[in-house]
C-alpha positions as CSV (number, residue, x, y, z in Angstrom):
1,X,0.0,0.0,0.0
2,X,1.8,3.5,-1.3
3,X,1.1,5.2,2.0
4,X,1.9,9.0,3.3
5,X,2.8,9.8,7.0
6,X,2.5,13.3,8.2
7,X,3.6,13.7,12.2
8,X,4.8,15.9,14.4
9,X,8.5,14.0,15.7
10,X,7.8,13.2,19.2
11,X,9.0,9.7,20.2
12,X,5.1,8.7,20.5
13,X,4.2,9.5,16.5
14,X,7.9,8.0,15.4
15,X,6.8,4.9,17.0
16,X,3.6,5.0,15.0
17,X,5.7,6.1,11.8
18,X,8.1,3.1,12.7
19,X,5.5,0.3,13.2
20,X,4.6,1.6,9.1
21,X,8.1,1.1,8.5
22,X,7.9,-2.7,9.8
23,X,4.8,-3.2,7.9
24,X,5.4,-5.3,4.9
25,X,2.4,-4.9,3.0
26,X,3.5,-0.7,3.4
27,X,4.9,0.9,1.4
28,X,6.1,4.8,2.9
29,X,6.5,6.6,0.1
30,X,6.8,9.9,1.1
31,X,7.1,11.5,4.9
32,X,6.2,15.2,6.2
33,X,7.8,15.6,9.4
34,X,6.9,18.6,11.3
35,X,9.1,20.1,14.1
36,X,7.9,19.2,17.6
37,X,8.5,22.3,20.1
38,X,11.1,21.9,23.3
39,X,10.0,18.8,25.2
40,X,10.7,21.0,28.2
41,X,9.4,24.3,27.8
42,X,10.2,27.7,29.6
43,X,7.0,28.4,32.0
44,X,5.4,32.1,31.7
45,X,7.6,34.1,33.7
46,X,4.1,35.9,35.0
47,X,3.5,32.4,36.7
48,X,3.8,31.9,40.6
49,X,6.4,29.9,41.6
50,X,4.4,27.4,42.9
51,X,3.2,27.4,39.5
52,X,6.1,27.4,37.8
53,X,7.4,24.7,40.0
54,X,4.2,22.5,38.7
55,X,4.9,23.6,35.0
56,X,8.2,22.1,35.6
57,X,7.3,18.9,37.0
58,X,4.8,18.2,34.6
59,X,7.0,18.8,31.5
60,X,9.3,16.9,32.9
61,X,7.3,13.7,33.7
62,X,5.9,14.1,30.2
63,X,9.9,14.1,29.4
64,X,10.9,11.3,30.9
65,X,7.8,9.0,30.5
66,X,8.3,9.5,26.7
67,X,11.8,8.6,26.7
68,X,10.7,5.2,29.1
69,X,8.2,4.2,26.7
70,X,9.7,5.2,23.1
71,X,13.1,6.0,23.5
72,X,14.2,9.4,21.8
73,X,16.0,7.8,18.9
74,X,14.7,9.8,15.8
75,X,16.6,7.6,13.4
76,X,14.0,6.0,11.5
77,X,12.9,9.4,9.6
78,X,16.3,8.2,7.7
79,X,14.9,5.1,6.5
80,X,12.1,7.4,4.3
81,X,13.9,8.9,1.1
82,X,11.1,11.2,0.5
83,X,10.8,13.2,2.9
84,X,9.8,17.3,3.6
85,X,10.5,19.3,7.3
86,X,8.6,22.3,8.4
87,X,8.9,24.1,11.4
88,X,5.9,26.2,11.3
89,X,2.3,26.1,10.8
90,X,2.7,28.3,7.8
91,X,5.2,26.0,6.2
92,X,2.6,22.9,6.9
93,X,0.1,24.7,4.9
94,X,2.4,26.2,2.2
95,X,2.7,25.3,-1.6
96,X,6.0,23.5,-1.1
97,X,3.8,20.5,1.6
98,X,1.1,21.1,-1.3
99,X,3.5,19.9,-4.1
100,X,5.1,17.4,-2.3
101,X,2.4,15.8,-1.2
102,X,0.7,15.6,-4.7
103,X,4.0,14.0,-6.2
104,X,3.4,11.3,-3.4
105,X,0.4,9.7,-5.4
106,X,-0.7,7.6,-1.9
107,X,-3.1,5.4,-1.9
108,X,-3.7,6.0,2.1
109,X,-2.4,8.5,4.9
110,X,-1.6,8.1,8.1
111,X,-1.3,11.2,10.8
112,X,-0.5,12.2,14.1
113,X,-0.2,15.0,16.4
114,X,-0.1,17.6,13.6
115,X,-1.9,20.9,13.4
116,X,-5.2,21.4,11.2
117,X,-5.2,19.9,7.8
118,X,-6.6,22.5,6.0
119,X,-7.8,22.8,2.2
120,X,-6.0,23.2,-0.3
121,X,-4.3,20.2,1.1
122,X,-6.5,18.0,2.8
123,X,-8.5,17.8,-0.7
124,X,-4.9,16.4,-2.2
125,X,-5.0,13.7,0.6
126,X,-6.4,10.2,-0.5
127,X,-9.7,9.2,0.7
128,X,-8.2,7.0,3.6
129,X,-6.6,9.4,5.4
130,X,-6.7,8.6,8.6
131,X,-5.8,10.1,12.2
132,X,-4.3,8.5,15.1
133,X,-6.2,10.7,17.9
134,X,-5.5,11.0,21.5
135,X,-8.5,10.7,23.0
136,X,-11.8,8.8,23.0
137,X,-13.7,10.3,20.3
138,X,-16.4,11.9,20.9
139,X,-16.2,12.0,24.2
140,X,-12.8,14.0,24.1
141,X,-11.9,15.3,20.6
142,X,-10.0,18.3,19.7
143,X,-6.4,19.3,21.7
144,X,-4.7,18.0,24.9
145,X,-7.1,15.2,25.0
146,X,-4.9,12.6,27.2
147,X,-4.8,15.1,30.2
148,X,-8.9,16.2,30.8
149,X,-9.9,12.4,31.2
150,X,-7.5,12.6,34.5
151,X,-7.8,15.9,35.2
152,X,-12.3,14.9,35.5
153,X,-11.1,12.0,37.0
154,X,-12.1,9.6,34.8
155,X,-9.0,7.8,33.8
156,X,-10.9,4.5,32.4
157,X,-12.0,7.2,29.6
158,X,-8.3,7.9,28.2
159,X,-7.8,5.8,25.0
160,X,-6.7,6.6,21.6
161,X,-9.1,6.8,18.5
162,X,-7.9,6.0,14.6
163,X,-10.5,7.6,12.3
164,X,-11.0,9.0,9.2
165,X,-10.6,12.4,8.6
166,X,-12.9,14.7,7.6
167,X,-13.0,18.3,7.5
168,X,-14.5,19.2,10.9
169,X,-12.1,18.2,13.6
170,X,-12.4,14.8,14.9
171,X,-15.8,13.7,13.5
172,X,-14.8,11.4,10.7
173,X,-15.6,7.5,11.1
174,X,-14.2,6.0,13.7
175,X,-11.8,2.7,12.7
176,X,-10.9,1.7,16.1
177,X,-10.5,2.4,19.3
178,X,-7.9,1.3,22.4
179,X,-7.3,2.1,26.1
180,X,-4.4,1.3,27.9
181,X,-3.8,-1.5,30.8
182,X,-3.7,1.1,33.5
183,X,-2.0,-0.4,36.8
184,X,-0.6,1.0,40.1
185,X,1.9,3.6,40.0
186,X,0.7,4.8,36.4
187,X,1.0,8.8,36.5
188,X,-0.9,11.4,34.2
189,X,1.9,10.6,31.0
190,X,2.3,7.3,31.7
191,X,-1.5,6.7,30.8
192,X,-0.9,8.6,27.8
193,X,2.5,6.7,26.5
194,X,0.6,3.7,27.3
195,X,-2.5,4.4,25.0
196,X,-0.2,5.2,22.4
197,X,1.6,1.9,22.7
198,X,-1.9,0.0,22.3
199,X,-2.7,1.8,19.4
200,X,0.5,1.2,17.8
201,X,0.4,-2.4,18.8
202,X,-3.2,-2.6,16.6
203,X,-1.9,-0.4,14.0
204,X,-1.0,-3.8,11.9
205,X,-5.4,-4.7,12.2
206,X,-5.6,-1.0,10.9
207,X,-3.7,-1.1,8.1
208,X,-5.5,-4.0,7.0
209,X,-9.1,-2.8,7.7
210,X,-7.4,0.0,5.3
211,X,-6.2,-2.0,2.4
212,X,-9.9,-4.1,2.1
213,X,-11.2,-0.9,1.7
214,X,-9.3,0.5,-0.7
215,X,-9.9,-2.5,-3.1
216,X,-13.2,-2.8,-2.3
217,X,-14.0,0.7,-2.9
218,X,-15.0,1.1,0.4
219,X,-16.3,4.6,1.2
220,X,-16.1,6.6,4.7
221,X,-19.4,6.4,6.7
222,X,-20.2,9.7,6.8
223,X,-21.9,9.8,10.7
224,X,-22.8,13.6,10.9
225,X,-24.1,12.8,14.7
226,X,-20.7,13.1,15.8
227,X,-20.8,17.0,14.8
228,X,-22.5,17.1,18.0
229,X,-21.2,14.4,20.6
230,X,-18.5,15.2,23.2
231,X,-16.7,18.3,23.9
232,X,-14.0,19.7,21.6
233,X,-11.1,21.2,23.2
234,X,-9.3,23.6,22.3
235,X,-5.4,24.5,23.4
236,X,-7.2,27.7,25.4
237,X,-9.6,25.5,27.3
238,X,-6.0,24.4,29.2
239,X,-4.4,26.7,32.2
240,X,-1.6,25.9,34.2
241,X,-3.6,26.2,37.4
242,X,-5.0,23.0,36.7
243,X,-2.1,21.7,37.4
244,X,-2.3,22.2,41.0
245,X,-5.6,19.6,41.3
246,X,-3.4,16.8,39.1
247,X,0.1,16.9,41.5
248,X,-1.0,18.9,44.6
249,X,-4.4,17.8,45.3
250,X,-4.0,14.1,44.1
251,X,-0.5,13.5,43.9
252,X,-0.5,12.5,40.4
253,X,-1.6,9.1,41.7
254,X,-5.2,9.5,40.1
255,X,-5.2,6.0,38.7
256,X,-4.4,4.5,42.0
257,X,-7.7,5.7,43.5
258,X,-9.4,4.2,40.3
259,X,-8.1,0.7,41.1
260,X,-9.0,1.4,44.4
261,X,-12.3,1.9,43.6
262,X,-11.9,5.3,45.5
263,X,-13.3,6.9,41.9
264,X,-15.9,6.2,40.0
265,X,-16.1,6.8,36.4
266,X,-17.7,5.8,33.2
267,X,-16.3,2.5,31.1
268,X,-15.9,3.6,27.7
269,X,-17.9,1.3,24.8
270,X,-14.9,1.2,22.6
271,X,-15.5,0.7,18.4
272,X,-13.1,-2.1,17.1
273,X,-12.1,-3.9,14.5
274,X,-13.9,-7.2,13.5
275,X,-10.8,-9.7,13.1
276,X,-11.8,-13.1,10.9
């Protein structure tokens, strides 16, 4: 399958782009990688330093539960001869991602963690374009959507969605769905690395949902209800004051009262993949 990636390079989307890689019925024909920011970024200077404090434990939890769970090697972007870097949104929506992506011919696209895909370009992208989402969709669509199901205290609703994209956010048909095997000791990140491993660990079910589809013309089920359904977030809805309920009120140990039935919170009915 001649297939496109477009990711942002954090360790979590290389996994996804290496997993493609180690697919033999893909075929990676083309690769735009866009530049993640600092890992560990500078908090407001206008923050308290209780807050700032918080900023930088978070970030660096994020850091290092990433590096535990993916490594930081970036290697594999070598492997990809075609390939195209921006740094910018800008860039990502420029002529020069337009062109390249057009000379790519794919057959099907795979994404994660990138800004909007906007037209011109997402009308260049094949029909099976789909999008690795962090979140339950609909329940959590839209941005930052590994850290509100453990900030509402509702960790059995963080999962990761693979759907096809449409040109509202995160309301295209959902493919399949996975939640991670939370167990004691698993902080805010780790949830989220672990989410990302399941989905990359189905990713090889995915690609062959994909491939039927493409050769039996398959089309998108268009489900319009999911216009409506769960909240989209947006980067705004997000202050750093929040982090003071995740690390000072519950010591980051939110999934720990979850297994000890100290919370109680929805179970998510998750959409899957019929495997023969």
């Amino acid at each position: 399958m001649k297939t496109l990636v477009i990711i942002i390079d954090q360790p979590r989307n290389l996994s996804l782009l290496k997993k493609l890689c180690e697919n033999k019925k893909v075929n990676v024909d083309g690769l735009v990688l866009y530049k993640a920011k600092d890992p560990l970024p500078t908090p407001d200077k206008k923050l308290s330093e209780e807050l700032k404090k918080l900023w930088n434990l978070h970030f660096k939890k994020r850091y290092l539960s990433e590096k535990k769970f993916f490594g930081l090697d970036k290697s594999i972007t070598q492997k990809i001869e075609k390939k195209i870097f921006v740094n910018n949104v800008d860039e990502f929506r420029s002529k020069k991602v337009f062109d390249f992506i057009k000379s790519i011919k794919a057959e099907a696209c795979f994404v994660a963690g990138t800004p909007i895909i906007k037209d011109p370009i997402f009308s260049i992208l094949p029909e099976n374009k789909i999008n690795l989402h962090l979140g339950l969709i609909p329940h959590y669509k839209g941005t930052i959507t590994m850290f509100w199901p453990l900030y509402f205290l509702e960790p059995s609703m963080a999962g990761t969605t693979y759907h096809i994209m449409d040109k509202l956010v995160d309301t295209g048909e959902i493919i399949h769905q996975n939640v991670p095997n939370l167990t004691h000791g698993d902080g805010m990140h780790d949830v989220a690395c672990k989410a990302v491993v399941a989905a990359v660990n189905d990713l090889d079910i995915v690609v062959d949902e994909i491939m039927k589809r493409i050769k039996h013309n398959i089309k998108p089920n268009k489900d319009i209800s999911l216009r409506k359904k769960g909240r989209l977030f947006k980067d705004s809805d997000w202050k750093p004051e929040m982090l003071k309920k995740i690390y000072n009120t519950y010591d980051d140990k939110i999934v720990d009262l979850y297994l000890n039935n100290k919370i109680k919170c929805l179970k998510p009915n998750l959409i899957k993949i019929k495997q023969v």
